[in-house]
C-alpha positions, 0 to 999 in steps of 0.5 A: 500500500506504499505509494507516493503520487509526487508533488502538486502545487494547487496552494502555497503557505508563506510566512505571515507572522512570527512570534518570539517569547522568552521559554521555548513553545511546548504546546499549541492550541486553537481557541476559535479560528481567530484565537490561539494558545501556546503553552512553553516550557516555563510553566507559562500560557499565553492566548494572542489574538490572530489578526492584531497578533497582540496576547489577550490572556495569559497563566504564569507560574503553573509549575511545569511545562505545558504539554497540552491544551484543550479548548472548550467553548463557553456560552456567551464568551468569545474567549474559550476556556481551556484544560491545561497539562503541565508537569503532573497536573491538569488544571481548568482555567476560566478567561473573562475579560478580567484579569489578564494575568492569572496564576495556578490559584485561579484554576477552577480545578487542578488534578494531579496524575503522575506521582513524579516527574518520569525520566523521558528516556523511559517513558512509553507513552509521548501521544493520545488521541480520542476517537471521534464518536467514541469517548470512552476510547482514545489511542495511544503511542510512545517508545515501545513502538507500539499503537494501542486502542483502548476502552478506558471506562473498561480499563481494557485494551481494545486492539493494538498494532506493532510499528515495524521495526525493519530496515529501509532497503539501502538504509541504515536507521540510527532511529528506533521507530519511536512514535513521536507525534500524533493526529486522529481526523474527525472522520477517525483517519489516524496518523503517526509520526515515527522517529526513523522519519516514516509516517504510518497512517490507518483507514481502517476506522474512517467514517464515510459520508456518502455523497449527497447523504447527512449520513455515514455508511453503516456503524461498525461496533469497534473502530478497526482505525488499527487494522492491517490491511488498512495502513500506509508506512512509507519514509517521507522524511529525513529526521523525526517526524515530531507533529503533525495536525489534520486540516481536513478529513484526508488533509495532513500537515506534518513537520520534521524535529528541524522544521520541514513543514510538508502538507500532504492529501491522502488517498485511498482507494476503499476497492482496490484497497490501494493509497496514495499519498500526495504532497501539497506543499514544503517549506522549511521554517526559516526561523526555528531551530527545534520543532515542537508543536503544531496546529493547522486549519483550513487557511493557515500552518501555525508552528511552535518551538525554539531558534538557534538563540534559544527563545520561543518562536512561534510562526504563522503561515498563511494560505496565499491564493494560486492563479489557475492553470490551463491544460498545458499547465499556464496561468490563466490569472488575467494580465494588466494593460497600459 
């Protein structure tokens, strides 16, 4: 099922803003489409304001880094709420107008879950991702290379696959098939980044919408998102894949440890069973050293890390129109006379 369709350029991301803090960014979250959250590695929030790029709110001195956020919308405020981890907690915090600048204390709740800072090396599980339709079942992946499905209401693992650990033919890995990085689709495509630079991605618990229909095809009683028969693994990088985010049902925008950003439109062929898996668009971050988060919708790549001096930065990318084309590939944007 490994098949590569090559390059198509019909778009084109250039860099409209970037964003420099003093603590590398760790997480990265959409409030709403013009909201976003960027947690660092000091312990600190904040929430800037896509059009005037300005911070509307921020949290200092949680303790830990934030790793993730969640946003949840609120009746009658703009402004989102947001669960957020950081070191062992998970705490909930409320932005209204007033104050700007909260701390841990102004946490509707906070809840501890680990009992000590874990060494990373050791660490097996480094992404989860819920199933959509399914709250009691999320998906995780880590250092023992392996994707597990579970029901945690049950306490029970629902099905599990193996990354493989072979060697690309020619090639010699120095990287273990770690998994660093995952998205799931809100159709239930599920996709993970691999240290060793490949990308696996399962079909087998997407829910299809027929066309012309409001509904999907026929339930299923267990998501097979894990299924054998159903998965892409090919190389499409040269380092760690360390995030990636869908902006679409089969839209999926990736980037390397270094800051290669590549979006790609997945394909697949449900009665040949076959996948192609078609480049959009890439670019290298011209300004980040280190990825670490990244968050992408229909119009805009938003990328998260540190440069090379140390400092936080955060890069906006933003869709730029492109002229169409005719048959023999010229653009057919009008042209302007004197």
């Amino acid at each position: 099922m490994e098949q590569d369709a090559g390059p198509a350029v019909d778009r084109n991301f250039t860099l409209d803003k970037t964003l420099t803090v003093p603590a590398h960014i760790s997480s990265l979250a959409f409030g709403h489409a013009g909201h976003v959250f960027a947690g660092c590695d000091d312990g600190s929030l904040r929430v800037y304001d896509l059009s005037s790029y300005k911070v509307l709110k921020a949290v200092r001195g949680l303790g830990g880094e934030v790793s993730s956020i969640v946003c949840m919308k609120r009746p009658g405020s703009e402004l989102r709420d947001a669960w957020v981890a950081h070191g062992q907690h998970i705490s909930k915090f409320k932005f209204d107008p007033d104050p700007m600048i909260q701390t841990l204390e102004s946490a509707l709740v906070s809840v501890k879950v680990g009992e000590s800072d874990a060494d990373v090396l050791n660490e097996v599980c480094g992404s989860v991702k819920f199933v959509p339709g399914r709250p009691r079942e999320l998906i995780s992946g880590g250092y023992d290379n392996i994707l597990l499905h579970f029901d945690f209401v049950q306490g029970k693992v629902l099905s599990r696959r193996q990354i493989d650990t072979f060697a690309l033919e020619g090639e010699i890995s120095l990287s273990p098939p770690f998994v660093m990085s995952m998205a799931m689709s809100d159709t239930g495509v599920l996709a993970a980044g691999i240290a060793d630079g490949r990308l696996w991605i399962g079909f087998g618990g997407e829910k299809v919408v027929l066309p012309g229909s409001k509904s999907s095809k026929k339930k299923v009683k267990m998501w097979e998102g894990l299924d054998e028969d159903q998965i892409l693994l090919i190389k499409v990088a040269e380092g760690p894949i360390v995030a990636m985010a869908f902006s679409e049902h089969r839209k999926l925008t990736i980037s390397t440890l270094m800051g290669v950003i590549t979006q790609y439109r997945l394909i697949y062929d449900e009665v040949l069973g076959s996948v192609v898996l078609q480049q959009l668009w890439q670019k290298a971050s011209p300004g980040i050293e280190k990825v670490n988060a990244l968050i992408a919708d229909e119009k805009r790549i938003i990328v998260g890390g540190f440069s090379a001096k140390g400092r936080g930065v955060i890069e906006v990318w933003k869709e730029t129109p492109q002229p169409a084309q005719d048959q023999e590939g010229k653009s057919l944007a009008p042209t302007s006379t004197s």
